[in-house]
C-alpha positions in Angstrom: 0.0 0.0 0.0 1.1 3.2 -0.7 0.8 6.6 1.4 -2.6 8.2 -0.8 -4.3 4.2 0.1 -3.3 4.4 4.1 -4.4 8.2 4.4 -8.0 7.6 2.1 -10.5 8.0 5.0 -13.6 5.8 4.6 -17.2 7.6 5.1 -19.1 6.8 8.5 -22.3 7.6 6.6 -24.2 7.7 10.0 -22.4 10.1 11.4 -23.0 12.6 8.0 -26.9 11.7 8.2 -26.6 12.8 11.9 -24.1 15.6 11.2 -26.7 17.3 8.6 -30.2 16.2 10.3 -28.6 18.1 13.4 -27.5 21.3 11.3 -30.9 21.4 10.0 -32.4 21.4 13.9 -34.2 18.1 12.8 -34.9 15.6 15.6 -35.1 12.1 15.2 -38.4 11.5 15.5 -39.1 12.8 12.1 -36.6 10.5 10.7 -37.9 7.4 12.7 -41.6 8.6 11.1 -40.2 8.5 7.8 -38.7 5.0 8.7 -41.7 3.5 10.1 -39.0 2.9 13.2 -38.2 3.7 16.9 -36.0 6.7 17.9 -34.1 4.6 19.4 -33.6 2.7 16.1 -32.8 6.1 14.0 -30.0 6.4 17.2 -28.6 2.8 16.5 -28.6 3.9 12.4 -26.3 6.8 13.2 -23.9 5.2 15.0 -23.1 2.4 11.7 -20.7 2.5 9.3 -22.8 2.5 6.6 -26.4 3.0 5.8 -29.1 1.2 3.3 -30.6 3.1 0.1 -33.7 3.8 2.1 -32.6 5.3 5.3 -30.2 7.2 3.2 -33.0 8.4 0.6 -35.4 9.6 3.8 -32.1 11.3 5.5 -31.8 13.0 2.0 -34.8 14.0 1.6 -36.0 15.2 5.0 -32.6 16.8 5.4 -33.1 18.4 2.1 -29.5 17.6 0.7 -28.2 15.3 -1.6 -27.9 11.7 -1.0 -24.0 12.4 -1.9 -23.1 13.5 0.8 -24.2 11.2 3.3 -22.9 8.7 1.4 -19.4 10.1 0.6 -18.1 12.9 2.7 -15.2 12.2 5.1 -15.0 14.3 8.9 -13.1 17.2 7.8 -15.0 17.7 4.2 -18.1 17.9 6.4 -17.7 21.4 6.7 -17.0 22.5 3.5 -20.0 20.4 1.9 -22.0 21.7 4.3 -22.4 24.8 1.9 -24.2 22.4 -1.0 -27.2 22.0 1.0 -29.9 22.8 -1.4 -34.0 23.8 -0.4 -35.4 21.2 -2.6 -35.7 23.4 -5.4 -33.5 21.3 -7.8 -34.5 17.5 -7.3 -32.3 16.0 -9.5 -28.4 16.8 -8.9 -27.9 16.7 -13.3 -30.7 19.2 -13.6 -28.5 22.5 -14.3 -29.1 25.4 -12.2 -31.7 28.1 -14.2 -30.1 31.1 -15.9 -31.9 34.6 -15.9 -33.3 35.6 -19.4 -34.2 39.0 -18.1 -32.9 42.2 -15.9 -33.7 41.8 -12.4 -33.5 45.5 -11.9 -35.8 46.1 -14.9 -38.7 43.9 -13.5 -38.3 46.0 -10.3 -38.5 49.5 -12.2 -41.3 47.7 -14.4 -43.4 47.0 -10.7 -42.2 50.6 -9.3 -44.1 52.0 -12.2 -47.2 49.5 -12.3 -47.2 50.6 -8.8 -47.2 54.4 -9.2 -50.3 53.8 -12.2 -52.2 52.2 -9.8 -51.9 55.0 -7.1 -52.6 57.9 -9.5 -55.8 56.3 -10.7 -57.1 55.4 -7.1 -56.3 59.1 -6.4 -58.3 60.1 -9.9 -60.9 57.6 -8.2 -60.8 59.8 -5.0 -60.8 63.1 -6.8 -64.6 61.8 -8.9 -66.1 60.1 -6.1 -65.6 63.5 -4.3 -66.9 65.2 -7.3 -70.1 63.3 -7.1 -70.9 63.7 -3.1 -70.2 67.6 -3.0 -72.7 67.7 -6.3 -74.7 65.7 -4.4 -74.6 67.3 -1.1 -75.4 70.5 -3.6 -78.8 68.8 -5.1 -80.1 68.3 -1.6 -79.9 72.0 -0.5 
């Protein structure tokens, strides 16, 4: 064996699923509902070596992160995959991300001025309606 073989570090895939579910602020129970198991079983998962598809998948998915990293990160690349978590907007990790076809800032100028139509005709609506009742406070005297 050579020195890159003795220093590759193997994944404790129950400590990742713990790692994340924790950063999340997710307790075990929601896990052990997703598992159809105990809390005390969810406990015993995080302490193996390695996890089945399914507990992985419902880790995954409740976590919201990729099965990836459960499965593959080492203790000290924790951390720095800790910054791919994603919000379940993207499913699939080979979907690529969405580009913008438009200016942000012009869709903001474009509601700034939708915005400043709206309140000059509620104003215009103001100025008849107060048309009408002082003509009609006049046709009563």
């Amino acid at each position: 064996m050579n020195d890159t073989e003795n220093n590759k570090k193997i994944p404790h895939q129950g400590k990742n699923a713990k790692l994340f579910r924790e950063t999340k602020g997710i307790k075990q129970e929601a896990i052990a509902i997703e598992l159809d198991i105990t809390q005390q079983a969810v406990s015993q998962l995080e302490k193996r070596q390695e996890l089945d598809d399914e507990a992985i998948n419902v880790y995954a998915r409740v976590v919201g992160i990729d099965e990836y990293f459960i499965r593959n990160m080492v203790d000290d690349s924790l951390l720095e995959g800790s910054t791919y978590f994603y919000d379940h907007s993207i499913q699939n990790k080979n979907v690529s991300t969405q580009t913008l076809t438009f200016n942000p800032l012009d869709k903001v100028v474009e509601l700034c001025a939708e915005k400043d139509q709206l309140y000059e005709r509620i104003v215009q609506l103001e100025k008849e309606k107060s048309t009408l009742l002082e003509n009609l406070l006049k046709e009563k005297k």
